[in-house]
C-alpha positions as CSV (number, residue, x, y, z in Angstrom):
1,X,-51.5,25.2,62.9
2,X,-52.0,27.0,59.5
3,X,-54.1,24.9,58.1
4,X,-56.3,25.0,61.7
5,X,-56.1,28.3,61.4
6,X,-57.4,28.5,57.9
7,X,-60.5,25.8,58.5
8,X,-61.7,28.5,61.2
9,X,-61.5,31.4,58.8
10,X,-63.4,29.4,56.3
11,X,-66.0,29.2,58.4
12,X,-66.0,32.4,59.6
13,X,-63.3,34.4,58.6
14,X,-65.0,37.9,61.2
15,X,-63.8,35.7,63.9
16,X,-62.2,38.2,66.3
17,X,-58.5,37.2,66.7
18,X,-59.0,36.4,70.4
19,X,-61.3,33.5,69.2
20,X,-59.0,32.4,66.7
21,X,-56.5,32.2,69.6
22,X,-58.3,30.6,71.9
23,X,-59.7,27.7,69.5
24,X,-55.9,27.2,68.5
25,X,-54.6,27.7,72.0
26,X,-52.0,30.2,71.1
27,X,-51.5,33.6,72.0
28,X,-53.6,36.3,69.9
29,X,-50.1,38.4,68.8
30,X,-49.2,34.5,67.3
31,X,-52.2,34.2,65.5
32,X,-51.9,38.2,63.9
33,X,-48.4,37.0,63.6
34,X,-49.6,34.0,61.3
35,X,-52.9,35.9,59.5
36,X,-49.9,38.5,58.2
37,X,-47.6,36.0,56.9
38,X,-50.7,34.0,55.4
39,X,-51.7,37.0,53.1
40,X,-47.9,38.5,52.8
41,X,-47.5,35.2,50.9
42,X,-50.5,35.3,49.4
43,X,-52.1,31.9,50.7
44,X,-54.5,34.6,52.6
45,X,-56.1,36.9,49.2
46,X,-58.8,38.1,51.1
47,X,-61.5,38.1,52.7
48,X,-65.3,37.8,51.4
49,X,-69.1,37.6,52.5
50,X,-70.8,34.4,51.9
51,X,-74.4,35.2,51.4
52,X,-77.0,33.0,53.0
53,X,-79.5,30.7,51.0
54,X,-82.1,33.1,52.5
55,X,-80.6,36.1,50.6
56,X,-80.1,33.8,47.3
57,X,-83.7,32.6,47.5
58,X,-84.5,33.3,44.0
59,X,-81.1,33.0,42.0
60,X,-80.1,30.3,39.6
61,X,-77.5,28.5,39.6
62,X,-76.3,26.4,36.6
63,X,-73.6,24.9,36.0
64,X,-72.4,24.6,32.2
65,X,-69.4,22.2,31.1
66,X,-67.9,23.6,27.7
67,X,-65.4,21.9,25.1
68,X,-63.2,24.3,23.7
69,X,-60.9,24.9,20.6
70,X,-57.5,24.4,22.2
71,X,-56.0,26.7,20.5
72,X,-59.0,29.4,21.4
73,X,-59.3,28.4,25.5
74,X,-57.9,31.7,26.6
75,X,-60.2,33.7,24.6
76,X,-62.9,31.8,26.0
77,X,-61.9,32.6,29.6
78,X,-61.9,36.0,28.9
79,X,-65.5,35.8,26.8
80,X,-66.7,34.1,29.6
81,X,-65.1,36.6,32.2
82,X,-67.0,39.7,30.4
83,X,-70.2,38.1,31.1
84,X,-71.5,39.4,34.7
85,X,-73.7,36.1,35.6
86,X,-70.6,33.8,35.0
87,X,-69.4,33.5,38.9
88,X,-66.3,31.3,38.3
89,X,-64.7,29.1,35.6
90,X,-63.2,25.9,36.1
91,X,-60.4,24.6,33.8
92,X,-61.3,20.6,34.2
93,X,-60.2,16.8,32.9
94,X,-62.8,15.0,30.9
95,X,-64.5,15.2,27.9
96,X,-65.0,18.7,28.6
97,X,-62.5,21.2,29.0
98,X,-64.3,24.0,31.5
99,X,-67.0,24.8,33.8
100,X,-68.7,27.7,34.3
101,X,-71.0,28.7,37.5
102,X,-73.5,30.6,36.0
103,X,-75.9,32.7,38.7
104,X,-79.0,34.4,37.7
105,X,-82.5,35.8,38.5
106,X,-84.7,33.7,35.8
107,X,-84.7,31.1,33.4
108,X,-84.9,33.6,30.5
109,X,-81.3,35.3,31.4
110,X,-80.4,32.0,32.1
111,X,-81.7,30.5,28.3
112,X,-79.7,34.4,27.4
113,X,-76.3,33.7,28.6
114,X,-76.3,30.2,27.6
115,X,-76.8,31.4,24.1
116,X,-74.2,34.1,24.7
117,X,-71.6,31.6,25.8
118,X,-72.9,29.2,22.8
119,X,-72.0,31.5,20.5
120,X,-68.3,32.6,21.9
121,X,-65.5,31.7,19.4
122,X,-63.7,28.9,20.0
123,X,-66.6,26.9,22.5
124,X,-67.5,23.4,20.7
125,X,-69.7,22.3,22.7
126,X,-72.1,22.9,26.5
127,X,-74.1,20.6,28.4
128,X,-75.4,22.4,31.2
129,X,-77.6,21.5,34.4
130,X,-79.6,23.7,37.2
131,X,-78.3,23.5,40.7
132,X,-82.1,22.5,42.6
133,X,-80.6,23.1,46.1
134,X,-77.4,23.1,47.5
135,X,-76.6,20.2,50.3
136,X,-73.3,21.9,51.8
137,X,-70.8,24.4,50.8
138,X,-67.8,25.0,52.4
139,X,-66.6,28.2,50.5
């Protein structure tokens, strides 16, 4: 039921507690039961607005895979953490040992924080590539 639960929430996680309940055919108190012990044990961490494409018309997106000095990779993180256009950073397998999701308004801050993160000690290496449209995206 958990993960049920959890695919509704992803979808829309303002859905009134009575939905959820319905949808799940439980009682409501079970489902506020379940939502409490989901974020008491931190499965739940919160709650977030997902903007439309409407509202993003006009940002960025690009997404740049770096190689890394091993020994440097947390320094990197939190080089690439300081920088306000880098959304997320994935540790991945490959040839490549992260990927950033970098959101911005043009292609000149874009060209600027590519040269920022270029230039962070410890990254070997970026290939990057602009996001033309997103299909789905279940976040």
């Amino acid at each position: 039921m958990d993960r049920r639960l959890l695919a509704l929430l992803r979808e829309d996680a303002r859905t009134p507690t009575a939905a959820l309940a319905r949808a799940l055919q439980v009682a409501r108190m079970t489902v506020v039961e379940r939502l409490k012990r989901l974020e008491k044990a931190g499965i739940v961490a919160g709650y977030t607005v997902r903007l439309s494409e409407d509202a993003l018309r006009g940002r960025m997106k690009v997404h740049a895979l770096l190689r890394a000095d091993p020994k440097r990779g947390e320094a990197v993180v939190q080089a690439l953490h300081a920088i306000s256009q880098v959304r997320a950073v994935f540790a991945i397998s490959g040839i490549f040992d992260y990927m950033a999701l970098i959101e911005a308004e043009t292609t000149g801050e874009i060209d600027v924080v590519l040269d920022a993160i270029g230039s962070i000690d410890g990254v070997e290496g970026t290939q990057s590539a602009i996001v033309l449209s997103t299909k789905f995206d279940r976040h």
